[in-house]
N, C-alpha and C positions, 0 to 999 in steps of 0.2 A: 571827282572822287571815283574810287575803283570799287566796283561791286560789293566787294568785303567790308567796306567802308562807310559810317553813315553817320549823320550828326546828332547827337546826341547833349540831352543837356537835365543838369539834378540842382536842385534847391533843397538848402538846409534850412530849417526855421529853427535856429538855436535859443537858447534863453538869452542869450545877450547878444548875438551878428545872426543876421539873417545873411545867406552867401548865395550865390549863383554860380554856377560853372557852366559852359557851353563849349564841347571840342566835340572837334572829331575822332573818333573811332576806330582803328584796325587792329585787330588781335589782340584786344588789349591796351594796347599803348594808343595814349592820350595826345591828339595835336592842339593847343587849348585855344579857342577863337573868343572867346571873354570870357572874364572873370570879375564878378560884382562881392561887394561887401558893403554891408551896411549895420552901423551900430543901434540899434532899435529896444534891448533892456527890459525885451521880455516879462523876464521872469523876476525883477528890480520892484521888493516889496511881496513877495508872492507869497513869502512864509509867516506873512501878518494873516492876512484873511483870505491866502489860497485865491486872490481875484487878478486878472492881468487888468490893470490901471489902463487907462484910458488912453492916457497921452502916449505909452507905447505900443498901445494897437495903430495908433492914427500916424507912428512913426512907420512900424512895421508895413500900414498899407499905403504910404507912401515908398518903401522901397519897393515892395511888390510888383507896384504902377511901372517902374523902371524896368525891373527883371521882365516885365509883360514886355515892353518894348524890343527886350533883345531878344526874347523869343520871338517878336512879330518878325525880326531882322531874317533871323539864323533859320528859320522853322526847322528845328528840333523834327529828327524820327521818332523819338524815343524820348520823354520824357516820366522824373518823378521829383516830386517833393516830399517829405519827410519833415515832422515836428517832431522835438524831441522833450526833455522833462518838461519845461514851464507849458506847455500845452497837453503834457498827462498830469498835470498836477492839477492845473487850475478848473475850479469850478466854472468858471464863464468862457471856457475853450470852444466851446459851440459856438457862443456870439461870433467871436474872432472868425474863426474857419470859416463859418457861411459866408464873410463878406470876401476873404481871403481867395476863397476858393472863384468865386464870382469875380475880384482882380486878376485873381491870374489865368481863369479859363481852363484850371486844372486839377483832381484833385490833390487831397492832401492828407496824406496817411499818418497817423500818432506812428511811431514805430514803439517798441519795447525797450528799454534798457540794452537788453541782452542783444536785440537786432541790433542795435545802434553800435556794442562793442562789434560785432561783428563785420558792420560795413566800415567802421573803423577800419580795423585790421585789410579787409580788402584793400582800402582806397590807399594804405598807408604800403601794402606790397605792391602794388602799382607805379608807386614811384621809381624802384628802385632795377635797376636792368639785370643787377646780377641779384641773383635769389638767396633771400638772408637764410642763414644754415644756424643749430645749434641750438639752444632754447633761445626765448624771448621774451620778455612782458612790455606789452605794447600799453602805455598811459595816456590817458586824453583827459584831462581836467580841465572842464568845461563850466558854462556858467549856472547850470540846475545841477547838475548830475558828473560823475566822474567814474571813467569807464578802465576797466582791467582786462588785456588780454593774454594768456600767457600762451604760449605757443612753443611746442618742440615739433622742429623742421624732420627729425631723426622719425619719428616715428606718425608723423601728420595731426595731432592730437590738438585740441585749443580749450583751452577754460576761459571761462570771461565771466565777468563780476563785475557788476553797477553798480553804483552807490548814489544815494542822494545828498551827493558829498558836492557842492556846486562854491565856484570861487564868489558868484554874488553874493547867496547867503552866508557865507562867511565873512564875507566882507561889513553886510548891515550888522552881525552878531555880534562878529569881534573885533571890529578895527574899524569903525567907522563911529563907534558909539563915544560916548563925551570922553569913555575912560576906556581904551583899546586894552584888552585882555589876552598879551602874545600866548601867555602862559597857558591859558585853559583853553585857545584852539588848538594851541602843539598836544596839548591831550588829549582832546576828542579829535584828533588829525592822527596821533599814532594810534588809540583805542581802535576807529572806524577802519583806516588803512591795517591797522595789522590784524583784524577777522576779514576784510577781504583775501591778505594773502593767506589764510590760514582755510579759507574758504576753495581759493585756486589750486591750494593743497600746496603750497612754495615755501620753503623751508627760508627762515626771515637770512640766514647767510648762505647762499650758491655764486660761486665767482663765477660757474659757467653761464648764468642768464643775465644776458644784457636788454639794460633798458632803455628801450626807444619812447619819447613821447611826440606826443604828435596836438594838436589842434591849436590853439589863438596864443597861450600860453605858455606855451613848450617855444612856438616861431617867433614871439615877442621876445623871450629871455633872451634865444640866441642871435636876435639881430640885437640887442641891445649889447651883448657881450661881441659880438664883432664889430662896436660901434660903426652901424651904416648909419648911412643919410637918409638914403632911401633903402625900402625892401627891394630884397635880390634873394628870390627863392633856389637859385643855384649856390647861393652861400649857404643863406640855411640849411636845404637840405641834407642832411648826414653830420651837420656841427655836431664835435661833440661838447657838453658844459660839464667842467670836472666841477666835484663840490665845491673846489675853495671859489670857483668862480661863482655860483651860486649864492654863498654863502657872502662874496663880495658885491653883489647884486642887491642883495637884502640886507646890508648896509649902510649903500647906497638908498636904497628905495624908500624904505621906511622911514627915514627922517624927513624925506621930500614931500611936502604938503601937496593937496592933489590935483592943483591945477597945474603945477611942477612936474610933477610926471604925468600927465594927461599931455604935457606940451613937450614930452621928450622924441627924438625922429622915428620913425616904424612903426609909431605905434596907432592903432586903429583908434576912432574917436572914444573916447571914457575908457579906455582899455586900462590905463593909468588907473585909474579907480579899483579896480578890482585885481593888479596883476600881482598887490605881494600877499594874496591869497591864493593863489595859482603856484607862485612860486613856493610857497611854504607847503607845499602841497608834496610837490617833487622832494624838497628838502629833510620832509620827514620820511619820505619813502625810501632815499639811499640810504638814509642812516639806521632804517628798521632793515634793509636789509643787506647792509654795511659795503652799499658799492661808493665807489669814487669818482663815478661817472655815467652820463645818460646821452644818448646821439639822438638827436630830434628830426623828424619828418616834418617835411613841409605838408607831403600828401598824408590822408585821412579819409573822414566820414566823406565830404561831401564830396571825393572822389569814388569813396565807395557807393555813393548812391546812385551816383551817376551812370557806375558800370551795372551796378542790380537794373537801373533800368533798361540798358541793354538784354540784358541777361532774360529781362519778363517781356520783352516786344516778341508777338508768335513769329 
C-alpha cells in the first residue's frame, strides 16, 4: 500500500443482517478485501415487548465471532460499528452491546436515525465514479427503520427523514398474521411515506427527482428482476426497476408461500420473509409521487460507515 492508503473496515448491526465490509482505502474509492453478511433478526418481534429475543442475540454473537476473525486477518487501521433501530429501540440493548462489544474488541455506537440517513447517502455516492447531478431522494427501507434522503447536487442542500417504518414490523402486522391485511398497510405505508415527504418538503409530483434506493431490499428486487443465479453487484448497481416490474414482482411474490421465496436465488437467508414488505414500500412511494422508475445502489450505510471511520482516525 501507498502512504495515502490504509485498510479500513465498518460493521453494520442492522435489525435483520449484521454486515462487514473490510477494503482498502485511497481517496475515497474502495478496493474491497471482504465482505461478510449475516441473517441474525434482530429486531424479529421487537414491537411486542420492545425486548431482543434471545436466540437472535446468540445468532448475532455468533456472526460477530466471524467478523472478529477477519479483523484478526486484515488488521483494520481504522475501524467502526454502528447499531441502528432494533438497538435504539429495544429495552435490553445494553445486555446485547456488552457481550457484543467484548466479541468484537470494539466499540459500538447506536447511531441516530438521521446519522444513519446520512451515512447512507455517503456510502451510496461512493459507489458511483461519475457524480450524480440534479435532485435525488435516496431510500433505504430496512428492517426497524426506513430512511429518506433527498438531496439537490445544484445547490449542496440534503433533507433526510427516518421513520420507524421497518419491513419486519410490517411484516409480523400485516402479512404474516392468520389474515394478511394488503389493504391497511398500503394506508399506513402512504399515510406514513407521504408526511415524510411532506416533511423533506418534496412536492408528492417532481419528474426532476430521481429515485435511488439502496440497502437489502432495493439489491434483492433488482437481482430478482434481472433473474441471476448468483449476486453480481456490477449488475445491480445502477439497475433500473420501472413500476410495472415491480408491480410484476408483487405478483409473483405474494402468492409464494414463505419457504418459496426464502429459497428463491440472491436472496440472503429469511430475506424471503420479509421482502414483499420492502417492496410494497418502494411501490407506494412512486405512486405517491407518481414516478415510473427507481435505480438501486448496491453501495449505502455500511459503505458509509466504513468511510466515517476513516474520516474520525486523527
Amino acid at each position: 500500500m501507498t502512504i495515502d492508503q490504509q485498510i479500513a473496515a465498518g460493521i453494520d448491526l442492522g435489525s435483520n443482517t449484521f454486515r462487514l465490509l473490510v477494503a482498502i482505502s485511497s481517496a475515497g474509492n474502495l478496493k474491497i478485501l471482504d465482505k461478510k453478511l449475516a441473517t441474525v433478526g434482530l429486531g424479529r418481534g421487537l414491537e411486542e415487548n420492545q425486548l431482543l429475543h434471545e436466540h437472535a442475540m446468540e445468532k448475532g454473537f455468533k456472526a460477530l465471532r466471524i467478523f472478529r476473525k477477519s479483523l484478526d486477518h486484515y488488521l483494520p487501521q481504522s475501524i467502526r460499528v454502528c447499531g441502528t433501530e432494533a438497538l435504539r429501540q429495544a429495552k435490553n440493548s445494553s445486555l446485547f452491546l456488552k457481550k457484543a462489544e467484548e466479541t468484537l474488541q470494539s466499540k459500538i455506537e447506536i447511531i441516530t436515525g438521521e446519522e444513519e440517513a446520512h451515512l447512507s447517502l455517503a456510502g451510496a455516492l461512493s459507489g458511483y465514479k461519475e457524480q450524480l447531478s440534479g435532485t435525488f431522494l435516496l431510500v433505504d427501507a430496512g428492517g426497524g427503520s426506513t430512511e429518506f434522503i433527498f438531496a439537490d447536487t445544484s445547490t449542496g442542500q440534503t433533507r433526510v427523514e427516518s421513520m420507524g417504518l421497518g419491513v419486519i414490523g410490517l411484516t409480523e402486522k400485516f402479512i404474516t398474521t392468520p389474515q394478511p391485511d394488503i389493504a391497511a398497510m398500503d394506508t399506513m405505508l402512504a399515510d406514513t411515506i407521504g408526511n415524510g415527504l411532506e416533511k423533506l418538503n418534496i412536492p408528492e409530483k417532481l419528474p426532476a427527482v430521481s429515485i435511488i434506493g439502496c440497502g437489502g431490499t432495493a439489491t434483492s428486487l433488482a437481482a430478482l428482476d434481472l433473474n441471476l443465479t448468483s449476486y453480481d453487484e456490477a449488475l445491480v448497481h445502477g439497475h433500473i426497476l420501472q413500476r410495472n416490474d415491480l408491480e410484476e414482482l408483487w405478483s409473483k411474490l405474494i402468492v409464494l408461500p414463505t419457504d418459496k421465496r426464502n429459497a428463491l436465488p440472491c436472496l440472503g437467508e429469511g430475506r424471503g420473509e420479509i421482502l414483499t414488505a420492502g417492496l410494497r414500500i418502494y411501490q407506494v412511494l412512486l405512486e405517491l409521487m407518481q414516478q415510473d422508475r427507481m435505480k438501486v445502489s448496491d453501495t449505502g450505510l455500511l459503505e458509509g460507515i466504513l468511510l466515517s471511520s476513516i474520516s474520525e482516525t486523527p
